[in-house]
C-alpha positions as CSV (number, residue, x, y, z in Angstrom):
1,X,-3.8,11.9,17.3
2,X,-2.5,15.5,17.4
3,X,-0.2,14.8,14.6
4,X,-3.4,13.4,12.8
5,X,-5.0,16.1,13.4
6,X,-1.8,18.8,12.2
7,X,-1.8,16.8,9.1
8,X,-5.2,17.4,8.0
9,X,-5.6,20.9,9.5
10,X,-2.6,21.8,7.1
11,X,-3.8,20.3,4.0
12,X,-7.3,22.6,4.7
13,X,-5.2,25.7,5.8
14,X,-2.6,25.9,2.9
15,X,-4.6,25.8,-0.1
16,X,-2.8,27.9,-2.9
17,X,-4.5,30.7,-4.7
18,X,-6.7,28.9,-7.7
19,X,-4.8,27.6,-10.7
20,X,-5.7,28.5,-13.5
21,X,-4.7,25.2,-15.2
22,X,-4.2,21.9,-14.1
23,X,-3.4,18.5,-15.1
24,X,-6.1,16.6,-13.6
25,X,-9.3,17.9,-11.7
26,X,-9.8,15.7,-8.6
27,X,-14.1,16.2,-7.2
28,X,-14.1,14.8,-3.8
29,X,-11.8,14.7,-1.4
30,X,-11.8,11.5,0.2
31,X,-10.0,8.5,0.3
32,X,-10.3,7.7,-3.5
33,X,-9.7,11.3,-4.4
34,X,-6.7,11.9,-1.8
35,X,-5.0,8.6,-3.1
36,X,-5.6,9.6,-6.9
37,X,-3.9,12.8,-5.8
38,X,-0.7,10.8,-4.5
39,X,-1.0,8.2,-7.8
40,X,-1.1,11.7,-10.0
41,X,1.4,12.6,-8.5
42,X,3.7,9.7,-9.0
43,X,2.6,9.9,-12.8
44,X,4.3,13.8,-12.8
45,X,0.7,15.0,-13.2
46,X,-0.3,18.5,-11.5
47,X,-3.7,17.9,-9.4
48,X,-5.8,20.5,-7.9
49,X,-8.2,18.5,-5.1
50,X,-12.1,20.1,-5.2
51,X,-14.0,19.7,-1.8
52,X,-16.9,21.1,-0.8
53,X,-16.2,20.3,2.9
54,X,-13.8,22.4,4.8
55,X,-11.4,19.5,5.5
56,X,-9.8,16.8,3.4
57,X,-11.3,13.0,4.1
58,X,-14.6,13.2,3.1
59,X,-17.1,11.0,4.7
60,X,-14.5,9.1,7.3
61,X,-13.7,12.9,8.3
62,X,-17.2,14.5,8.5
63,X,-18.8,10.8,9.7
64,X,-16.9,8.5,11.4
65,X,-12.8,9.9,11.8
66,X,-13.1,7.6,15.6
67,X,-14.3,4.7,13.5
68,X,-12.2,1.9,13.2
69,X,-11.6,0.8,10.1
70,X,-10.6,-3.1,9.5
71,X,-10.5,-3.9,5.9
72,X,-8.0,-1.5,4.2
73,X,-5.0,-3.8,2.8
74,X,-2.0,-3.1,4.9
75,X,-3.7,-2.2,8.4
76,X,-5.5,-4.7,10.5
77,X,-7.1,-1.7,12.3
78,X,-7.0,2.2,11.7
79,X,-8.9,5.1,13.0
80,X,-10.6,7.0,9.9
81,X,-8.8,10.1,11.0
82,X,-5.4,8.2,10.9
83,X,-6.1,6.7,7.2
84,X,-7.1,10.6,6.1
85,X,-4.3,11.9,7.6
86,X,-1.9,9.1,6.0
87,X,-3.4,9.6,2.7
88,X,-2.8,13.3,3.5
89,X,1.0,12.8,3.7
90,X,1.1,10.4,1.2
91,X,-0.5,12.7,-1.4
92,X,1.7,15.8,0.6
93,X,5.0,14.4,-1.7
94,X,3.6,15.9,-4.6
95,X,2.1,19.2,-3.4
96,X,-1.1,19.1,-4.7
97,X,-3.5,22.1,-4.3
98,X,-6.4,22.0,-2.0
99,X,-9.4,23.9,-3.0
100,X,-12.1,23.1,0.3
101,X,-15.0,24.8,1.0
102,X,-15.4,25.3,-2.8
103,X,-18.1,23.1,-5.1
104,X,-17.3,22.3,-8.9
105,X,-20.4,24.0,-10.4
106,X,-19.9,23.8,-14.2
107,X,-18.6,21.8,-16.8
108,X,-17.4,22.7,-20.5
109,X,-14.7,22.7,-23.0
110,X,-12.2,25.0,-24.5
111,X,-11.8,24.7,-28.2
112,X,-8.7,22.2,-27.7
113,X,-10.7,19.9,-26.0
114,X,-9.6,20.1,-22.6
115,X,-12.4,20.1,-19.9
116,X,-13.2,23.7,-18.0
117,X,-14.2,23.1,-14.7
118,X,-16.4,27.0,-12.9
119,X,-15.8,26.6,-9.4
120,X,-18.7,27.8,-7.0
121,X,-16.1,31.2,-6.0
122,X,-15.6,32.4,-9.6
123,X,-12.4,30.2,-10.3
124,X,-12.4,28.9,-13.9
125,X,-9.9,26.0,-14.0
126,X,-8.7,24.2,-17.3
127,X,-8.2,20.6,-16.7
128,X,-6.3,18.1,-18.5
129,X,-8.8,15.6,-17.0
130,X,-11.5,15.3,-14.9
131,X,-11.9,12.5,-12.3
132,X,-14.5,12.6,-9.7
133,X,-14.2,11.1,-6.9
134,X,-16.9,12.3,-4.5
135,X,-18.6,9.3,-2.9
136,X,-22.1,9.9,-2.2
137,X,-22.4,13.5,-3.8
138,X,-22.2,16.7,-1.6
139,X,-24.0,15.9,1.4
140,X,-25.4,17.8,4.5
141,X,-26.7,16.7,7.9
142,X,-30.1,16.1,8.7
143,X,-31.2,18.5,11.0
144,X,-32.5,18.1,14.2
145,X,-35.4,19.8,14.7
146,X,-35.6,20.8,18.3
147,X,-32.4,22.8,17.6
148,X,-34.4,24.9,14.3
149,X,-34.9,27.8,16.9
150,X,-31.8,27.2,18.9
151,X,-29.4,30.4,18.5
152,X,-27.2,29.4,21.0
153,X,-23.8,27.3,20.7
154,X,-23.1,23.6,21.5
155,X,-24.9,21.8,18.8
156,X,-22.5,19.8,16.7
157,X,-23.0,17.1,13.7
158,X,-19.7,15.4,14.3
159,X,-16.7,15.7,16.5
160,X,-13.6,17.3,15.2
161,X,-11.2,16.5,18.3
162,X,-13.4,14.4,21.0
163,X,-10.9,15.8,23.7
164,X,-12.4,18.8,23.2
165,X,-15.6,17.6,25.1
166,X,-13.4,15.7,27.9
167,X,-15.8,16.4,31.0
168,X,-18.7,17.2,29.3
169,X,-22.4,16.0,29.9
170,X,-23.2,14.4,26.2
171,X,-26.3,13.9,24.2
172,X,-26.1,11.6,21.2
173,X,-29.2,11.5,19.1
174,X,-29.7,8.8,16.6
175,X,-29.4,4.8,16.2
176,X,-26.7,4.0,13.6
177,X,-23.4,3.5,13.4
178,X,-22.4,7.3,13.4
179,X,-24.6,7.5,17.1
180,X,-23.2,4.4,18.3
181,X,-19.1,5.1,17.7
182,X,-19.1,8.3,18.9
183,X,-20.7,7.0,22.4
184,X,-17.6,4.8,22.6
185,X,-15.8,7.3,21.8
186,X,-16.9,9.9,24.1
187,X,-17.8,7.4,27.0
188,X,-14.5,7.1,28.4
189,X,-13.8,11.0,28.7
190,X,-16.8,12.4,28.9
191,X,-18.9,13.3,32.4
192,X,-21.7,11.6,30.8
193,X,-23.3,10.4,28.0
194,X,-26.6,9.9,26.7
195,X,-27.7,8.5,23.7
196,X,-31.0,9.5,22.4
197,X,-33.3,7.2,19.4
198,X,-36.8,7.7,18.5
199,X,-37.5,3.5,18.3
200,X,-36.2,0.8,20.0
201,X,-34.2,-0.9,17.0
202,X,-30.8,0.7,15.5
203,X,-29.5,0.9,12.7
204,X,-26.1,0.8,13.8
205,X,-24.2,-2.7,13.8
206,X,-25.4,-5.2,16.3
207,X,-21.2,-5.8,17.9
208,X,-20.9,-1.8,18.3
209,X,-25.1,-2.1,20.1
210,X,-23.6,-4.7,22.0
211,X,-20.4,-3.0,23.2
212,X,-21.9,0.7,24.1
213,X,-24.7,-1.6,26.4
214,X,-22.1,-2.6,28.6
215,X,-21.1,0.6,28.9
216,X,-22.5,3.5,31.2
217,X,-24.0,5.0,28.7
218,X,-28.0,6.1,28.9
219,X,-29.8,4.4,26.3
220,X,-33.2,6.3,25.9
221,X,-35.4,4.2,22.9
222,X,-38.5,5.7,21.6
223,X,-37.5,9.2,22.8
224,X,-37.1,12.3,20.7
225,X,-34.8,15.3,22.3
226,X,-37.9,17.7,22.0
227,X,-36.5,20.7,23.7
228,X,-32.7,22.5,24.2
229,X,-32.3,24.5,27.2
230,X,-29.9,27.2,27.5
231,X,-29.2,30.7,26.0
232,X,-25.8,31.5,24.9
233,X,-25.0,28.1,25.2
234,X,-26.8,24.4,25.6
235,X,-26.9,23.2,29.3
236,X,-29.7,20.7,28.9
237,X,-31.9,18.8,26.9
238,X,-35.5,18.2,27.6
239,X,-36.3,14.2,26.2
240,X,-40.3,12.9,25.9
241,X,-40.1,9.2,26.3
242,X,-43.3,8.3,24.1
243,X,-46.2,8.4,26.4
244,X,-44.5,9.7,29.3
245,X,-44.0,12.8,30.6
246,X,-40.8,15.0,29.3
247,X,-37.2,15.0,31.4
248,X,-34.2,17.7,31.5
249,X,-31.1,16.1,31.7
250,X,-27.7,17.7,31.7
251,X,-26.1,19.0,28.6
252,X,-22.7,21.0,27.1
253,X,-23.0,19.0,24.0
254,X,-25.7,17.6,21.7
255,X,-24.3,15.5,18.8
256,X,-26.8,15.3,16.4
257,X,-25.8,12.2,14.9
258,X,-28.8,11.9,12.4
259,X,-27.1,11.1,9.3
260,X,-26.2,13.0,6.0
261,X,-28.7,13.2,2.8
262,X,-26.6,12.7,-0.4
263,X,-27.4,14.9,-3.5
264,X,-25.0,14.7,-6.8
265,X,-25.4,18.7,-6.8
266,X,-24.4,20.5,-9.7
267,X,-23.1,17.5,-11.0
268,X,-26.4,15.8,-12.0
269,X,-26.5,19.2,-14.8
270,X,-23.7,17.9,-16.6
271,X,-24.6,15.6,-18.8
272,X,-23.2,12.6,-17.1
273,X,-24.9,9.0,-17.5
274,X,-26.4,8.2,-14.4
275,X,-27.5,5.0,-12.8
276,X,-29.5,5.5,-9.4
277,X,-27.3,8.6,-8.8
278,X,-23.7,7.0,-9.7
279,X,-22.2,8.2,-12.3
280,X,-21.8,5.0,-14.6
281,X,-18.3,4.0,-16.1
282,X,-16.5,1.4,-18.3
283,X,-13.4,-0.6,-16.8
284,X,-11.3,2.3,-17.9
285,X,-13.5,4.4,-14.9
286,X,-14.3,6.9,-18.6
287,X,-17.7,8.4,-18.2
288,X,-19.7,9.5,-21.5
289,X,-18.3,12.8,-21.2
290,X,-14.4,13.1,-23.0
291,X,-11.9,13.3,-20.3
292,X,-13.9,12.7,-17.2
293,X,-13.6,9.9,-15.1
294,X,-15.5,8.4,-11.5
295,X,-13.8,6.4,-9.5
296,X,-14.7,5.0,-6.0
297,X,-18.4,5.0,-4.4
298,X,-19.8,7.4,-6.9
299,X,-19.6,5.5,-9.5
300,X,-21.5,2.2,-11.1
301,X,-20.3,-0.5,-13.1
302,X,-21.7,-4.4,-13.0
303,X,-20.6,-6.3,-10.2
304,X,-19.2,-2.6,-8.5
305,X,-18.3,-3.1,-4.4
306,X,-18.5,0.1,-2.7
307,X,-15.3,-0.5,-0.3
308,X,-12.3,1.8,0.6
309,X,-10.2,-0.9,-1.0
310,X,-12.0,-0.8,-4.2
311,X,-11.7,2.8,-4.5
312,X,-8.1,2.7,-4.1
313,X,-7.8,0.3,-7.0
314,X,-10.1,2.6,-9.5
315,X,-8.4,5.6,-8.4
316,X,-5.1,4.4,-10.0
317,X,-7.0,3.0,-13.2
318,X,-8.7,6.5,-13.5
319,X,-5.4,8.4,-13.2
320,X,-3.7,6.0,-15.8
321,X,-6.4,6.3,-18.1
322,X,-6.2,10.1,-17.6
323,X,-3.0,10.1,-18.3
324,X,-3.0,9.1,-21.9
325,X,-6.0,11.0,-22.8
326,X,-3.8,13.8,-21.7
327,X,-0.7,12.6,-23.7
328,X,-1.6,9.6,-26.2
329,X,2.6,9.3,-26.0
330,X,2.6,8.3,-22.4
331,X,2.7,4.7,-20.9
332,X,-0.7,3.4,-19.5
333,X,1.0,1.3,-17.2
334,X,3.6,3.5,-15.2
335,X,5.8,0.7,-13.6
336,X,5.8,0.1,-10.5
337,X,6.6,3.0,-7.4
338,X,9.2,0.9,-5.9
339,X,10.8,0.8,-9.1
340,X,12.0,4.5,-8.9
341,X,14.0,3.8,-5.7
């Protein structure tokens, strides 16, 4: 897990000074847009990899990195910080430049035709192509409200390194599958754990319910975490039970596991067809916009499956496609990588 971790923490710490020009853009960096990345690579193609998170992976890194993932080809099972961190390396061969922390604001076009991407520091970046890649949008986590005055330290929307809490008395608040993982997760290490939901169904899938039940885990239903106590720091909680009287219990951590609200951003200014907020393709993964591609959950298409797998699969097509807008001359199908060895 520490060598996950090293992986990833590289890729965010040694991003490059901006290029000025670039092959291909790449918006989001997830697993589509880490793996497009890798497949640029492979076609000789300079990338430059646009996140507004801090870290590379997306939403397995910001969501679920504990999660276990069963339905990429190739893996029977594999944590979501393990698949980041092995697209990581994968895409690592070709040195691609991580720009994190930074949002693609605006789009336009020098007089050659090339797209001109203005990133949200100042950085103007000329693009062969454009392929976005960003899942749901830019998202942010819901807040939780009884933390809005909080000043002090110890309230967290997911867990970077879970040993990091080893010891600690836990408070999960939410019922999906975000809550739910990170209380098996956390149960085995931490002091305790309780998980927090304001009605007495979850969200989260029934098997994972199931498992975290048999668990010592406190399960506190049609609650709300009305109250943090502490000062520099959080050392308990105060939770109202609906109808009953509130309760302290013990607290280093509160993981305010409420979910993330999606918004397209800037994006949703630049002229891109949109269908429900997905940015709607051909079976090339071309937008209406010259030179601009989706691939992976952001985008829409008929009979489109929102998988890892599939994202995979249109993040190749895209960079293909990209390819010979960029050079009519070049080879839409590559061959295949194990060709070159």
């Amino acid at each position: 897990m520490l060598e996950d971790a090293t992986l990833v923490q590289s890729a965010a710490s040694a991003q490059a000074q901006s290029p000025s020009e670039v092959d291909i853009a790449i918006v989001g960096a997830g697993p589509t847009g880490l793996f497009a990345a890798y497949y640029a690579g492979f076609r000789g193609l300079s990338t430059a990899v646009i996140d507004a998170l801090p870290e590379p992976g997306g939403q397995v890194t910001a969501m679920y990195p504990e999660k276990i993932i069963y339905d990429v080809a190739g893996f029977p099972a594999i944590r979501g910080r393990e698949l980041v961190a092995n697209l990581v390396a994968q895409a690592g061969q070709y040195n691609p430049t991580y720009l994190l922390g930074i949002r693609a604001e605006k789009l336009s076009y020098a007089s050659d035709g090339r797209p001109v991407l203005t990133l949200s520091d100042g950085t103007v970046l000329t693009c062969g192509a454009i392929i976005i890649t960003g899942g749901l949008g830019s998202f942010t986590a819901r807040p939780l409200p009884a933390a809005e005055t909080f000043t002090g330290t110890g309230v967290v929307f997911f867990v970077k390194q879970p040993q990091d809490l080893a010891g600690h008395d836990v408070v999960i608040v939410g019922g999906g599958d975000s809550a739910f993982d990170w209380a098996l997760t956390l149960q085995p290490i931490a002091k305790s754990v309780t998980l927090v939901h304001r009605r007495d169904k979850f969200r989260a899938h029934a098997a994972t319910v199931a498992r975290v039940q048999e668990l010592p885990v406190q399960i506190v239903v049609n609650a709300e975490v009305t109250r943090l106590i502490g000062e520099e720091c959080v050392t308990g909680c105060e939770i109202t039970v609906r109808g009953e009287e509130p309760r302290i219990v013990p607290a280093n951590t509160v993981v305010a596991a409420l979910g993330f609200t999606a918004d397209l951003g800037p994006l949703a200014d630049w002229g891109l067809r949109l269908e429900r907020r997905h940015i709607v393709v051909d079976s090339t993964t071309a937008t209406n916009l010259p030179r601009v591609f989706a691939a992976g959950d952001i985008s829409e298409y008929p009979g489109k499956v929102r998988l890892i797998a599939t994202g995979f699969g249109e993040a190749a097509t895209a960079v293909n496609n990209a390819a010979v807008a960029i050079n009519p001359s070049a080879h839409l199908f590559p061959g295949h990588s194990s060709d070159a060895g």
